[in-house]
Every structure is written in structure tokens, then in C-alpha cells.
SEDO-978416 format. One record per residue (C-alpha): z, x, y. Coordinates in pm, whole numbers. Each point is the difference from the previous one (the first is absolute). Layout:
N
<w->Z&u->X&v->Y>
...
! end
This chain:
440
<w->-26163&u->2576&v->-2418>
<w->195&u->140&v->-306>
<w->326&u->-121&v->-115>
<w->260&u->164&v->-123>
<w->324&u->-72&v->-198>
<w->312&u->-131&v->234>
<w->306&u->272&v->-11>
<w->338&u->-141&v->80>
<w->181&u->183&v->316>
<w->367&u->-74&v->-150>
<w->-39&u->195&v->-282>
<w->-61&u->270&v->296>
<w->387&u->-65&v->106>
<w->125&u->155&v->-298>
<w->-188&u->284&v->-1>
<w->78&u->64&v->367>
<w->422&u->-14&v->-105>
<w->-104&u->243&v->-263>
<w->-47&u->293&v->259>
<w->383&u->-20&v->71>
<w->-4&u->234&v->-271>
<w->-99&u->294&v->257>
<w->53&u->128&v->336>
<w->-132&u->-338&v->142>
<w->328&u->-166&v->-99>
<w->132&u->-82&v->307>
<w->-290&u->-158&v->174>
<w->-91&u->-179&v->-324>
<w->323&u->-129&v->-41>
<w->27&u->-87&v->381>
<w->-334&u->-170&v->-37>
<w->62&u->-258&v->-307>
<w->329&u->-74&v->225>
<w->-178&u->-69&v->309>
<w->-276&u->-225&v->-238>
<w->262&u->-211&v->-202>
<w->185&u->-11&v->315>
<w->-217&u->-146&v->235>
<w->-157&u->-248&v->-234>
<w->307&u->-135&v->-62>
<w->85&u->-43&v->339>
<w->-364&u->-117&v->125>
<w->78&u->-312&v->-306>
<w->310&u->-92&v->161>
<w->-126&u->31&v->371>
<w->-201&u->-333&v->-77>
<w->-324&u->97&v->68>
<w->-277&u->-132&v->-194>
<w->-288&u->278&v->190>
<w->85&u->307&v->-163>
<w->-60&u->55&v->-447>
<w->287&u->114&v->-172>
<w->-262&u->255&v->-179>
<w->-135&u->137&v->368>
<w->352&u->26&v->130>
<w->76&u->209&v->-283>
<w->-272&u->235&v->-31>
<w->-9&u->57&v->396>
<w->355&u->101&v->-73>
<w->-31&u->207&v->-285>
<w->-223&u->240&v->251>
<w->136&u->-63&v->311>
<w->99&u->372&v->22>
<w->-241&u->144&v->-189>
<w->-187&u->187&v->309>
<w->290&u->188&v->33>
<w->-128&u->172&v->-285>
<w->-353&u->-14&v->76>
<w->87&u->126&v->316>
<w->193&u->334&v->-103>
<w->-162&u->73&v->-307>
<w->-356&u->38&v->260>
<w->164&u->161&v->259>
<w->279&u->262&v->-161>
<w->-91&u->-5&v->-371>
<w->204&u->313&v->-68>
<w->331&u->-90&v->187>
<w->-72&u->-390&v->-164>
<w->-16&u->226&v->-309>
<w->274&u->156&v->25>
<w->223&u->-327&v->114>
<w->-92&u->-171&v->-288>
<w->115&u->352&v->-206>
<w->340&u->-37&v->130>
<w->87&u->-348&v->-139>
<w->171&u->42&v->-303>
<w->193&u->-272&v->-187>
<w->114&u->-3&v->-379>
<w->-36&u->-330&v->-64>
<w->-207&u->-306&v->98>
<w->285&u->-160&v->88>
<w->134&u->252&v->238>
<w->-351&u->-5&v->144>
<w->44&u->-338&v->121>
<w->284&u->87&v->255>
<w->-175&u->217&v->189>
<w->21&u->-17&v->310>
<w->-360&u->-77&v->164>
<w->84&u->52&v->360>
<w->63&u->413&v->-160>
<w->-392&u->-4&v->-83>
<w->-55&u->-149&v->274>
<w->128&u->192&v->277>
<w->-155&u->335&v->-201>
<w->-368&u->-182&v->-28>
<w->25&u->-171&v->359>
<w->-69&u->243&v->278>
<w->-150&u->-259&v->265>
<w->-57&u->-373&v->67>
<w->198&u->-192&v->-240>
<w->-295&u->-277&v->55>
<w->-231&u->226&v->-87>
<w->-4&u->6&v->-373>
<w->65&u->-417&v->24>
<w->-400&u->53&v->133>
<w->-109&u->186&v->-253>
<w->184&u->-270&v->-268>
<w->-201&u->-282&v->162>
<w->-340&u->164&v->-49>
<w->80&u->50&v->-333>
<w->115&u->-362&v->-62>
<w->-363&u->-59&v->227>
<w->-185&u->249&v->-309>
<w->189&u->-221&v->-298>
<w->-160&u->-306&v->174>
<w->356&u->-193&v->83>
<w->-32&u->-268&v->245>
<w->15&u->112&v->347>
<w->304&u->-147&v->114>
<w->200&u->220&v->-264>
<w->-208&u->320&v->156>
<w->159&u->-69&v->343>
<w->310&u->-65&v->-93>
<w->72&u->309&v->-178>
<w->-134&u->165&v->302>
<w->283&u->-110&v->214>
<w->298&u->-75&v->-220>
<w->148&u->308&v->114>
<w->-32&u->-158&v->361>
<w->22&u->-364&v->-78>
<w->110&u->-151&v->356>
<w->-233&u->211&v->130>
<w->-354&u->-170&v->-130>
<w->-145&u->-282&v->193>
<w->-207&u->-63&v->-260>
<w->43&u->-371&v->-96>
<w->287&u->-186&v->-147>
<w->-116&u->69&v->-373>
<w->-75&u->399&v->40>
<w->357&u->17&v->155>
<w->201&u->-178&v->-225>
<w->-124&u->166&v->-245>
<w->22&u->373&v->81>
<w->384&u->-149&v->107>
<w->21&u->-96&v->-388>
<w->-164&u->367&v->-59>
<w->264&u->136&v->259>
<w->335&u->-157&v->-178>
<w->-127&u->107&v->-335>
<w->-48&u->317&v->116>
<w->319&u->53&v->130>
<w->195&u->-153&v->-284>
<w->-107&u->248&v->-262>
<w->55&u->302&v->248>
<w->327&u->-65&v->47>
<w->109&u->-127&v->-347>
<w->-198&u->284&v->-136>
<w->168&u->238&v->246>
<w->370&u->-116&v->-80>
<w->-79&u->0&v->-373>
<w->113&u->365&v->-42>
<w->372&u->-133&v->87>
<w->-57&u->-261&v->-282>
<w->-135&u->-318&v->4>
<w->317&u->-172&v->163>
<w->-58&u->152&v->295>
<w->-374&u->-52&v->-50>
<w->98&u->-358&v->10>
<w->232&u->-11&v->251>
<w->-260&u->210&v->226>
<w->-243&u->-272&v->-42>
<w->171&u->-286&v->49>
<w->73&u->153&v->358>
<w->-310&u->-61&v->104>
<w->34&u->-356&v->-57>
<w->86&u->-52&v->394>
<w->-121&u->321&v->117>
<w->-309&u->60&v->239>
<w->-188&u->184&v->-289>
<w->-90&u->-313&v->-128>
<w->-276&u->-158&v->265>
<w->192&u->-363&v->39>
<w->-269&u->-252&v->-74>
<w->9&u->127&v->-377>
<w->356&u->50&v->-25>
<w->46&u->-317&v->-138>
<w->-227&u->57&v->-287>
<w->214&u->358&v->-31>
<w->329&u->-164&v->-31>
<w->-120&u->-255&v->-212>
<w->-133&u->258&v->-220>
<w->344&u->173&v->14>
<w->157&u->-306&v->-119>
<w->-235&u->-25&v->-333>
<w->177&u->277&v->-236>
<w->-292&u->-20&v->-292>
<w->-276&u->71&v->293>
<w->243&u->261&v->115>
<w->38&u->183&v->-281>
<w->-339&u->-3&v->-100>
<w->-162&u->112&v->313>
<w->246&u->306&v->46>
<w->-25&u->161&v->-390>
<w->-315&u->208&v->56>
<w->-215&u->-168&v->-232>
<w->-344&u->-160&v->83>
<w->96&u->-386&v->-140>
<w->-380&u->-91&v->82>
<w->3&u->-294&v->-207>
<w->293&u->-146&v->209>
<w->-127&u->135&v->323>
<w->-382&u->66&v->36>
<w->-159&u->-223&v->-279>
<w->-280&u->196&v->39>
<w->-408&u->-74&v->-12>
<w->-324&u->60&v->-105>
<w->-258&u->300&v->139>
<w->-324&u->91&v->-98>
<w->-78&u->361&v->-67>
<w->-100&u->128&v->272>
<w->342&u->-113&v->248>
<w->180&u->95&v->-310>
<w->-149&u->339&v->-11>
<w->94&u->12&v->404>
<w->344&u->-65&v->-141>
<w->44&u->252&v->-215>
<w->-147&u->233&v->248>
<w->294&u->-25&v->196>
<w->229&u->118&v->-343>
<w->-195&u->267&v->-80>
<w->25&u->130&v->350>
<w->347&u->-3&v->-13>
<w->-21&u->190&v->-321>
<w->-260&u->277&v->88>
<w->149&u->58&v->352>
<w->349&u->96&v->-182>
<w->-130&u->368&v->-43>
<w->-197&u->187&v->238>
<w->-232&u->107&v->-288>
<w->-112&u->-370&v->-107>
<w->-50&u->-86&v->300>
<w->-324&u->-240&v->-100>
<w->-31&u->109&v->-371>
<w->35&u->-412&v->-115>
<w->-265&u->-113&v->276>
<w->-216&u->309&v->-59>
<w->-20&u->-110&v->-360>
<w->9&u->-351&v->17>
<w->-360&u->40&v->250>
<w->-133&u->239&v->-260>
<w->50&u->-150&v->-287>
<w->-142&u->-353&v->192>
<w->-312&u->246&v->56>
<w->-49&u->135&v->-327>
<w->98&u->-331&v->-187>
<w->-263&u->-189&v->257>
<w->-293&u->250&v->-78>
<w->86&u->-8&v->-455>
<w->128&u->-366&v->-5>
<w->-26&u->-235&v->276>
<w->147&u->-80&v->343>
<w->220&u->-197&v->-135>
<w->120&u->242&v->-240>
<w->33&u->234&v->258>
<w->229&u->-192&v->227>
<w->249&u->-70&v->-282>
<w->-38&u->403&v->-96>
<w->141&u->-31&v->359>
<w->306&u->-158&v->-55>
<w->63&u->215&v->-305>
<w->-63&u->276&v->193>
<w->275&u->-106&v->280>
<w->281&u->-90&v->-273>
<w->-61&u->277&v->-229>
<w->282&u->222&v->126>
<w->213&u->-269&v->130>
<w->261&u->156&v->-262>
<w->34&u->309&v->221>
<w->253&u->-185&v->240>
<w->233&u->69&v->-259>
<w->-37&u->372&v->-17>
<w->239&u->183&v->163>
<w->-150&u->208&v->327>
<w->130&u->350&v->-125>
<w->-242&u->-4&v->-325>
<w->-281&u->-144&v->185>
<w->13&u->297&v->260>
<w->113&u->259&v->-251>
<w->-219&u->326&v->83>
<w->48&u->147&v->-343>
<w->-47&u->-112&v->-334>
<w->169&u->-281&v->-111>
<w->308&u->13&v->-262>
<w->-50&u->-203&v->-353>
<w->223&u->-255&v->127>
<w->-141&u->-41&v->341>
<w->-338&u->-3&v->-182>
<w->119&u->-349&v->-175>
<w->126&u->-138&v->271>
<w->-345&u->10&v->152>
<w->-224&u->-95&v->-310>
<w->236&u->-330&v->30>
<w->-150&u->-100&v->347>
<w->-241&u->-140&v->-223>
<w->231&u->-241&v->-165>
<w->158&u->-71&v->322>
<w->-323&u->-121&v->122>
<w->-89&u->-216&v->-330>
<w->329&u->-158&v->25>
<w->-76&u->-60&v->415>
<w->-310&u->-145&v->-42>
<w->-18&u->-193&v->-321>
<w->144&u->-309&v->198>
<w->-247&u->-10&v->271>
<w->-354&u->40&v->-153>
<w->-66&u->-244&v->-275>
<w->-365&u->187&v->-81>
<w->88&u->252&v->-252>
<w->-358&u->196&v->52>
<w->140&u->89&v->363>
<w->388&u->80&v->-154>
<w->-133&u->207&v->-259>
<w->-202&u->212&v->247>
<w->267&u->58&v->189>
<w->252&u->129&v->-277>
<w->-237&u->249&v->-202>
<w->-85&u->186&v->278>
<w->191&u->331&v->-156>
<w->-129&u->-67&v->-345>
<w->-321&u->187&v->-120>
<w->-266&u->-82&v->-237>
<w->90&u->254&v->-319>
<w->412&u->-85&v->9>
<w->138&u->245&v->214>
<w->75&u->-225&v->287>
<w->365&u->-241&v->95>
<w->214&u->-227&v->-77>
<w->-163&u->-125&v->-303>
<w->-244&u->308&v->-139>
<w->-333&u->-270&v->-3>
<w->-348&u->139&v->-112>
<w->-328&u->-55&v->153>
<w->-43&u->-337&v->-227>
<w->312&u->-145&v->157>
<w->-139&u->49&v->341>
<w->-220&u->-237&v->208>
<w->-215&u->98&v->259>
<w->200&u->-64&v->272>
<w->221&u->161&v->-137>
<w->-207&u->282&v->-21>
<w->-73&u->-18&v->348>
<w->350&u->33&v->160>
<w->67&u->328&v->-191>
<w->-302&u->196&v->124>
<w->118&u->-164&v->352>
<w->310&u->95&v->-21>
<w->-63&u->353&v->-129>
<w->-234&u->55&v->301>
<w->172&u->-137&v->295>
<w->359&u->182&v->-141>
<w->-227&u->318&v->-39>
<w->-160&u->-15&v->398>
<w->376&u->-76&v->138>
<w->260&u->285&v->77>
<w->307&u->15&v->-221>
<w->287&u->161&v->44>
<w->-62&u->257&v->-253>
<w->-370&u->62&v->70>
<w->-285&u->-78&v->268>
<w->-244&u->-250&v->39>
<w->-286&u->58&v->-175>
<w->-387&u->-8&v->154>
<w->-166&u->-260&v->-143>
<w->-259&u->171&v->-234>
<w->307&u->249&v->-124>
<w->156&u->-370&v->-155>
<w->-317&u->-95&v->-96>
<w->-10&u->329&v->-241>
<w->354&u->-44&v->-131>
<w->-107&u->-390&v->-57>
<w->-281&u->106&v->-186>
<w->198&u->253&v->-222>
<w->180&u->-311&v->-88>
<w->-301&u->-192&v->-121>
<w->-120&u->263&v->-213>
<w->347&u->44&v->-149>
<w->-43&u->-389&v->-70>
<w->255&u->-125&v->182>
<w->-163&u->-159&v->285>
<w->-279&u->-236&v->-30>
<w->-371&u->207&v->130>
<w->-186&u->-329&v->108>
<w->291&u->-88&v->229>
<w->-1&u->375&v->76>
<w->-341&u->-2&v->142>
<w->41&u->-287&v->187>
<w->237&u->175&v->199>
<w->-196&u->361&v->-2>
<w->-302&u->-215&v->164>
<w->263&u->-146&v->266>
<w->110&u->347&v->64>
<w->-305&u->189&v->33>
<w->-108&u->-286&v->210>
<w->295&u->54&v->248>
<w->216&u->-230&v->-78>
<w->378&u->-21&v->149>
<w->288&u->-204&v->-185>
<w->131&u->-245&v->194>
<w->318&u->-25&v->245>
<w->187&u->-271&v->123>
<w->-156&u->10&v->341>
<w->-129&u->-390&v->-41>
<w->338&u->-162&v->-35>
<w->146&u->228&v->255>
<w->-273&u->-54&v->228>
<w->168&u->-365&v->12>
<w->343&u->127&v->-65>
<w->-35&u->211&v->353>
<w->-252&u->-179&v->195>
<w->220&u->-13&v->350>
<w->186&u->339&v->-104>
<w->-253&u->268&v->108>
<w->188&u->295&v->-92>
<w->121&u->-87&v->-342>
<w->-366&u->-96&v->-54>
<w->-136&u->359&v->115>
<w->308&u->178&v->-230>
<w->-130&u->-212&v->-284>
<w->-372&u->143&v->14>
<w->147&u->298&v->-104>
! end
């Protein structure tokens, strides 16, 4: 059996509070809330069954199928929700007002998303117990499902409610924020064998302060842990969904070059290789989040400035992912993917001696799978139309012609990049419909 490096998960946190530079603001705000929250409240509830680092992470996605779950089933009106949030400031971004998204994005059964959040937590290998809870804190007295699933999803439940409603009154200042929260204190939102633990909480101004400023805090709150590559790559997988499904015209591009690049980089390397070609693949763009929506669906050409703006997605992403991945074979991959082999490429102009192999690899990738995707400005292109263009670039010596005919033999031999159909085949297991709007 092969072994591979260990990746630590908190590192993960602060790339996750990163995206509150975009549209996702509200739910990623609402989500380090509902983590720091319930963690907090789980340590002072006196339990020794659940881990502080569990409690958090099942936290940090507990409403993450209610993006999963519109982005698969409307992706233009998801599109176009996440187009109309528009805040100047980070700070401003972190009083908005979740319930808003909310009642745009949820059309249905409130519980329903809580599902899809547990099969996730299920796909990122979490204990069960933190699974089932998530699936019911929106119903807490409701689950009969032992003592420790429903105290739990009650400690899911408070949180949950606390950072709606402070986040809700924050627009009328953070007074009233405070004075909206401590309300609750006696109040039927909070399920009563964890309001203890909540007023308790209430009472401790440092954990207070530090669970309501919109910053991740994983050292205080999650500690964190160890993975091996593949979980961590499972990990990431859920990020760079969140990333790809921001745009109707990227809707798979990370996964479709992370599973190409794995190919390619298995066949010239090794398998190991490949699978960290993988990861690079997934985190290349993670930069992107920060790009605002109008430039990525501009239909004409783009303007010098906006042209700057995106060449810096690449810096975005180095300065993402330097603090997660240690190797600096799979970081460097990741980060040259737009430079080229005689200069002409960005940010930093390299040449074709600066470039490693992997390297190599995720540029003709990335060329290709851009190339057989639609954009707003052009069609997708058949697959042996890119192959021609890719090959005008190896001959121009950009583009390196032994990973170039790797990928001409995968062509001609019918090959089709990759989706994420195997995570959402978890992700949607009991949601039939969502699973058939996904094939598409």
C-alpha cells in the first residue's frame, strides 16, 4: 500500500474564510459563526463524546448543501443570486444578512439541504454522529435518534440561530446586534437542554467576541489534524467545487483538470505523481474566488485593467495555497500553469528551464480543458479543433510536445475530462432529482 505525506485540515480553515472575499460572503461568514459557535458551546455543555475539531468542521459545512443543492438544480438563477451581492468592503460583507440568501436560494424543504450537508460531512469521512446531527439541527426536538445525535444537532441548532440573528440585526449596528442576541437567552429558539451552555457562553466576553468577528480563529477553536492525501484531496474537492460552480462556464474546469492532469502525470511519471498533479490541478484556480463575476462573464474583450485583475488570480491562488501544501513540486505545478516555456507566459515571465514537468503538465491541461468548455465570448470547442490550436502552441514552443502527445493519444483514443459526478454521486445519493440535473 503506498504512503503518502499527511496534509493538515486547519490550514484548510483559512482558506475557506478567504472566499468571503466574493459572492459567497454571507454563507461563509454564517458558516465560521455557526463553527466557532457551536464548539464553544459543545466545550461548555460538558460532554466529553464529541472533538472540539469534529464539532467544528461539521459546523463549518453544516449549510453547505444549500449550495450544492441550487448550484445543481438552477445554476443560472444561483448565478445570478450570487451576481447581485455586492458589498465594498469585507467588513460590510460580514453583516449581511444570511436569512436574505437564504430565502432567495431556498425554494422547498428547509431540511433538505441539512441532508445534503450530512452526506457531505459522510464524503469528508467525519464521524457519523456529526453526519446526523447536521441532518436534523434544523429540527432538533424532532430526531429520536439517541441522546448524543440530539444534543448535538441542539448545539448545531443554537449556533445556528445565534449568528442569524446577530448577523441579521448587524445592519442597525452592533448594539442592537447585541442586544438581539442576548434575547434569545430565555427564548424558545434556543432548544433548553443547551441553554445553559448558551448563557454561559454569553457570560464569557473574550469567547464572545471572538466567535462573532468573522474570522476563522482555528487555532483557538478547531486545533486541527492530520490527513493523508487522498482524504485531503476529498477535501479540497469540496473548495474547488465551490469555486468552479460560481460561474456557469466553469462549471467542472478544476475537477476536469485535476483528473487529467492525474492521467497524463500517471502515464509520464508515476501514480503517485499523478495523484498529487491532482491536487494541483484542483487548487490551481482557487484565486478565481476573488474575481469579480462581471469580468469572468464578460462577452467581449477584456479592458487592460480588467486584464490585470485576472492575470492576478494567479497570485491569489499562491498566496491561498502556500499554507496548506508543504511539497513545493505540487505548489509549483499549480502556480505556473499560465506561464510558457519561451517567456511569454504570467506572473513571473519563466522559461522552459525554470519549468518542471509537472509543471509542464498542468499548462497543456489547462489549455485543453479551457479550450473544449464554452465561454462567454466563444463556443466550446470539439476536441480535435483544441487539439490543433494545442499543437500550434507546441510548435511555437510554448507548450511542452511530449506532454502534448500524451494528451493527442488520450484524445484520439476517446477520452472525456472528468466531472464531479463521483463526489456528487455521494453528495446526492437519497436526492434523485438533483442527482439526474447533475448528469447534465
Amino acid at each position: 500500500m503506498q504512503r503518502y505525506a499527511s496534509f493538515g485540515v486547519g490550514g484548510l480553515i483559512g482558506v475557506f474564510s478567504s472566499f468571503t472575499d466574493s459572492e459567497f460572503a454571507p454563507l461563509i461568514t454564517h458558516s465560521l459563526d455557526v463553527a466557532k459557535l457551536s464548539s464553544a458551546i459543545a466545550e461548555r455543555f460538558g460532554s466529553d463524546r464529541f472533538e472540539r475539531r469534529f464539532v467544528f468542521l461539521a459546523g463549518l459545512v453544516h449549510d453547505w448543501g444549500l449550495l450544492v443543492k441550487n448550484a445543481i438544480r438552477t445554476p443560472a438563477r444561483f448565478s445570478a443570486v450570487l451576481g447581485d451581492i455586492v458589498f465594498p468592503t469585507k467588513v460590510d460583507a460580514r453583516a449581511f444578512d444570511f436569512d436574505h440568501l437564504l430565502d432567495q436560494l431556498e425554494t422547498d424543504d428547509l431540511n433538505r439541504h441539512a441532508e445534503i450537508s450530512a452526506s457531505i460531512i459522510r464524503y469528508i469521512e467525519l464521524p457519523e454522529v456529526y453526519a446526523r446531527a447536521i441532518e436534523h439541527h434544523h429540527r432538533p426536538n424532532d430526531t429520536h435518534a439517541g441522546d448524543e445525535i440530539a444534543s448535538l444537532a441542539m448545539i448545531y441548532s443554537a449556533a445556528d440561530e445565534i449568528s442569524r440573528v446577530y448577523r441579521k440585526s448587524l445592519a442597525n449596528g452592533r448594539t442592537a446586534a447585541y442586544h438581539s442576541v442576548f434575547g434569545l437567552l430565555n427564548s424558545d429558539s434556543i432548544p433548553e437542554p443547551v441553554r445553559p451552555a448558551v448563557q454561559d457562553l454569553f457570560l464569557d466576553v473574550v469567547d464572545m467576541n471572538y466567535c462573532l468577528d468573522a474570522l476563522p480563529h482555528a487555532d483557538r477553536y478547531f486545533g486541527g489534524y492530520e490527513v493523508d492525501l487522498p482524504l485531503f484531496i476529498k477535501l479540497i474537492e469540496t473548495m474547488s467545487f465551490t469555486q468552479d460552480y460560481r460561474s456557469p462556464f466553469t462549471r467542472n474546469h478544476s475537477f476536469s483538470i485535476a483528473t487529467l492532469a492525474r492521467d497524463i502525470g500517471a502515464e509520464a511519471l508515476s501514480d503517485r505523481d499523478g495523484l498529487e498533479l491532482k491536487l494541483a490541478g484542483l487548487v490551481h484556480d482557487f484565486g478565481k474566488i476573488t474575481i469579480p463575476l462581471d469580468i469572468l462573464h464578460k462577452a467581449g474583450p477584456l479592458e487592460r485593467c480588467e486584464r490585470e485583475i485576472m492575470k492576478g488570480h494567479v497570485v491569489e491562488s499562491f498566496k491561498m495555497v502556500d499554507p496548506i501544501i508543504k511539497s513545493k513540486d505540487i505548489l509549483l505545478a499549480a502556480v505556473y500553469h499560465h506561464e510558457r516555456l519561451d517567456g511569454s507566459g504570467y506572473p513571473l515571465g519563466l522559461r522552459s528551464a525554470e519549468l518542471p514537468m509537472r509543471a509542464r503538465i498542468l499548462q497543456v491541461c489547462d489549455n485543453y480543458v479551457a479550450l473544449v468548455e464554452e465561454r462567454p465570448y466563444r463556443r466550446a470547442l470539439p476536441p480535435r479543433e483544441a487539439i490543433k490550436i494545442i499543437e500550434e502552441e507546441v510548435r511555437a514552443g510554448r507548450l511542452d510536445g511530449d506532454v502534448f502527445e500524451l494528451l493527442n493519444t488520450f484524445v484520439r483514443n476517446g477520452y472525456e475530462t472528468g466531472k464531479y459526478r463521483e463526489m456528487l454521486n455521494v453528495f446526492l445519493e437519497n436526492q434523485p432529482d438533483l442527482l439526474e440535473a447533475s448528469a447534465g
